[in-house]
N, C-alpha and C positions, 0 to 999 in steps of 0.2 A: 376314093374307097379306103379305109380302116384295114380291112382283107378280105382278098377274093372276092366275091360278089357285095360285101358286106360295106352299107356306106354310114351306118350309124352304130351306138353300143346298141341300142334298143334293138336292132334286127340281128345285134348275136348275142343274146342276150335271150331272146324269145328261143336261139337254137339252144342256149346253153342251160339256161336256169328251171333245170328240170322240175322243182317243187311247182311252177307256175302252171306244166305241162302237167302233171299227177295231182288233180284236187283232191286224192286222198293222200297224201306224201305222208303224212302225220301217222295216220293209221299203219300205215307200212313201216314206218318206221317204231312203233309202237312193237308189233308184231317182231319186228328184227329183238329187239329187247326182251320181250316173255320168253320167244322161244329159243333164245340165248342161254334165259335163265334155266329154261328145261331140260337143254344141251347137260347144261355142266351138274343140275344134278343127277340125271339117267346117267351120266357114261363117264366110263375112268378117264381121269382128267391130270395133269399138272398145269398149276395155273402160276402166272406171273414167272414163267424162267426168265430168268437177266442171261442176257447174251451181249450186251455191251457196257459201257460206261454212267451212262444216263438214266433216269430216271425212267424215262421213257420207253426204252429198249427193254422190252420185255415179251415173252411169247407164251401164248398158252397150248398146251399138245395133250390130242386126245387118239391115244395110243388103242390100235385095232387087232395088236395080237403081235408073237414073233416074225420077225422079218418080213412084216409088211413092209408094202412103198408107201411114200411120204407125200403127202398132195401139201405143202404149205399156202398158203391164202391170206393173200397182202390184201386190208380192207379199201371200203373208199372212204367219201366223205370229204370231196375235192380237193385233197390234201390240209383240209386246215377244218375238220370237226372229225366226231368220233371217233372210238377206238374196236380193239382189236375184241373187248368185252360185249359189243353190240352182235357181234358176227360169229358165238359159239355155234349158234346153229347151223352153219354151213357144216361142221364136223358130223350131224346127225345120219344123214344120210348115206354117206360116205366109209364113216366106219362101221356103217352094218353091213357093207359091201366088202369089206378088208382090207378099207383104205385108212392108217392112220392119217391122221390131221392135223398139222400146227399153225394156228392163225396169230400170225403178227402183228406187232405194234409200234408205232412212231409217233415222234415228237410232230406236234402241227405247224403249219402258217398260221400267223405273219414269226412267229418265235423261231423257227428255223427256216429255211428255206427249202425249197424242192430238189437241191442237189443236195444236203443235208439228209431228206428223208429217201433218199435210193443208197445214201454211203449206209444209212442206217438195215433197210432192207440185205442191204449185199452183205452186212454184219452178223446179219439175222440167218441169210443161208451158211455162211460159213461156219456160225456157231450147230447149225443143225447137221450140216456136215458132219462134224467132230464128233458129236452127242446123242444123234441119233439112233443108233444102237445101244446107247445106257436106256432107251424108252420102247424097245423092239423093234424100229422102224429101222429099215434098210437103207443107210447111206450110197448103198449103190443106186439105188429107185425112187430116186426123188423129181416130182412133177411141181411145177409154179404154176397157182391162179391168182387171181385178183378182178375184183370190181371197180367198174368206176377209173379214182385214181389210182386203185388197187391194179387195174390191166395196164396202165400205166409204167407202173413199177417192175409186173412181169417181164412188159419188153426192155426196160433197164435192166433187170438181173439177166436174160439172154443177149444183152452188151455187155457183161463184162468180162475184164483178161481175170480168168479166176489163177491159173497159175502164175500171171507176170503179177498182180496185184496181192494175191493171197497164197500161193503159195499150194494151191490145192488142182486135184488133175482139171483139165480145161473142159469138160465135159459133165459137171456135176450134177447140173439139171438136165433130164430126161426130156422134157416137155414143156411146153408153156399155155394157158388156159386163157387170155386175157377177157373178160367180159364187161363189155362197154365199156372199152378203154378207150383214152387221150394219145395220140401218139403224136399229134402237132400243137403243141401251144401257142401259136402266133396269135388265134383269133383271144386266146385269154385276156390277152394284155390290154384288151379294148373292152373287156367284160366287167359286169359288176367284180367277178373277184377281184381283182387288180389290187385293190386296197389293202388285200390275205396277200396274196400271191406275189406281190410286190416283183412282175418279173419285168425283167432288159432283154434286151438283145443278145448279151452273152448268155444268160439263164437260157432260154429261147434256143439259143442255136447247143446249148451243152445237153439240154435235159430233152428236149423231143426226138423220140424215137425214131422220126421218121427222116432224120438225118445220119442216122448213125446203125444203118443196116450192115449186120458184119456177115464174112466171109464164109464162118462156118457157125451153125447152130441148131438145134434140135427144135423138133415139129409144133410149130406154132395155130392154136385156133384163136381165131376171134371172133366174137360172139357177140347179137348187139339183139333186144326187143326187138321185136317186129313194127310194134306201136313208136319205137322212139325216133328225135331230132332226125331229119336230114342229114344236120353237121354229125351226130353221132355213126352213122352208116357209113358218111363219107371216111371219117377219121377211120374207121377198120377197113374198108372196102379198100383204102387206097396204099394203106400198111402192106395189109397182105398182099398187095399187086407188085408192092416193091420188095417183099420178104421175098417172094415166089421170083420174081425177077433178078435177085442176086442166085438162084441156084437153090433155094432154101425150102425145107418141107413146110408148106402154111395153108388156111381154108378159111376163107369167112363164112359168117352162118347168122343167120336169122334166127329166132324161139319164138314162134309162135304171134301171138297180140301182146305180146308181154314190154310191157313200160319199162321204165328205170329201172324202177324198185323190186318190183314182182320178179324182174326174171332170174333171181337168185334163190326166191320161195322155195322153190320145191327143192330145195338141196336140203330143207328140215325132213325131207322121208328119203325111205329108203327106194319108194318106187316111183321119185320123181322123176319130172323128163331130163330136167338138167342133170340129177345125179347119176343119171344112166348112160349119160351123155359123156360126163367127164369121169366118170369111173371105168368104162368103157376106152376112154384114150389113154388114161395112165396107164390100162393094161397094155396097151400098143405100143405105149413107151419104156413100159419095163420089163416086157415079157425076152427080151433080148437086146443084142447089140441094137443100140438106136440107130435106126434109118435116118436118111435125108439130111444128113448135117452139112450138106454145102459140097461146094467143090474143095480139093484137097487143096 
């Protein structure tokens, strides 16, 4: 066996390579781009802030008023395509609700690596950290989402030592949102990505989430289609089992018939089910002292 039940790439491969599973993958992703483009002209925007060194390192923030909370929104695109420009439209919804929104940006696979692009992410909170109040957004109420590789990256920024590392309090993120995240990369290595993702053993045991559940952290969802993989359901179902097992606030959750791609759609309105869904738990995360952070 390759892993787990899994005795060829072709059988993880069928779990992973979602375009194969969405015959209209195109079309959707079509859609992420128009309404990207509509995002950034309706609503007040700073686009392309540099928050590190790189080219790459750059974020865009779609501010919802004075002392809103911050929902930031790590993309996907399996770590090695698209950018943070594909995914304005997630702010749509959210800031009609009085959620600012800053969605992020990182250098890709095979050109960096996947612990290159979480140093980059953790760069990306820190700097909003600092800055967030130059744009009205409340550095005290800040929430993490992400899709895809994006929920991936959620559960790395709720690993990290933010004050042994950064120097900042240890508690900066409120919340965590992941949808249809990765949190074991074992089966990757045996996947068509492998060639992107170029991961070992040590990549593997550094970057999957699901080795490095820590002691204390704020309320974690994770969210997958109804319609999607097996493997996709297991990677959350099994996350949360082990969040919730160290002491930790966490809930897995289903949306509906929704595939990959679709179940981020409706974060383009203001009455969708997702935006009502995660606007609804940033309040629960920022309306006070955060609950459930673990045993002391």
């Amino acid at each position: 066996m390759l892993y787990r039940q899994f005795d060829s790439q072709e059988a993880i491969d069928a779990e992973y390579q979602i375009e194969r599973r969405v015959p209209d993958a195109r079309e959707w992703l079509d859609f992420y781009v128009a309404a990207s483009e509509r995002a950034r002209a309706e609503l007040a925007c700073e686009l392309g802030l540099a928050f590190g060194p790189t080219l790459a390192e750059t974020l865009d923030l779609f501010p919802a008023g004075p002392g809103s909370p911050l929902l930031v929104f790590v993309h996907g695109g399996y770590w090695r395509r698209l950018s943070a420009r594909e995914f304005s439209f997630v702010a749509r919804g959210l800031v009609a609700a009085g959620v600012s929104v800053a969605v992020t940006n990182y250098a890709l696979c095979p050109r960096v690596t996947i612990a290159e692009i979480t140093r980059q992410s953790r760069a990306a909170l820190a700097w909003l950290y600092r800055h967030a109040a130059d744009y009205g957004a409340d550095p005290a109420r800040i929430v993490v989402a992400g899709h895809s590789a994006g929920g991936h990256q959620v559960a790395r920024l709720l690993q990290t030592a933010w004050e042994a590392d950064y120097g900042l309090p240890s508690a900066i993120i409120k919340g965590g949102y992941a949808l249809s995240g990765l949190f074991d990369l074992a089966p990757l290595r045996w996947s068509w990505l492998q060639p992107m993702l170029q991961l070992d053993g040590d990549m593997i045991a550094r970057e999957s989430p699901c080795l490095h559940v820590p002691d204390r952290a704020p309320p974690l969802v994770a969210e997958v289609g109804g319609a999607e993989s097996d493997e996709f359901h297991r990677q959350s179902r099994e996350f949360i089992a082990a969040w919730r097992a160290a002491g930790l606030t966490g809930e897995y959750r289903t949306l509906g018939t929704c595939h990959h791609f679709d179940l981020i759609a409706s974060l383009d309105e203001s009455d969708g089910e997702l935006t009502r869904r995660i606007a609804a738990f940033v309040a629960s995360c920022t309306s006070g002292p955060t609950p459930g952070e673990g045993r002391p």
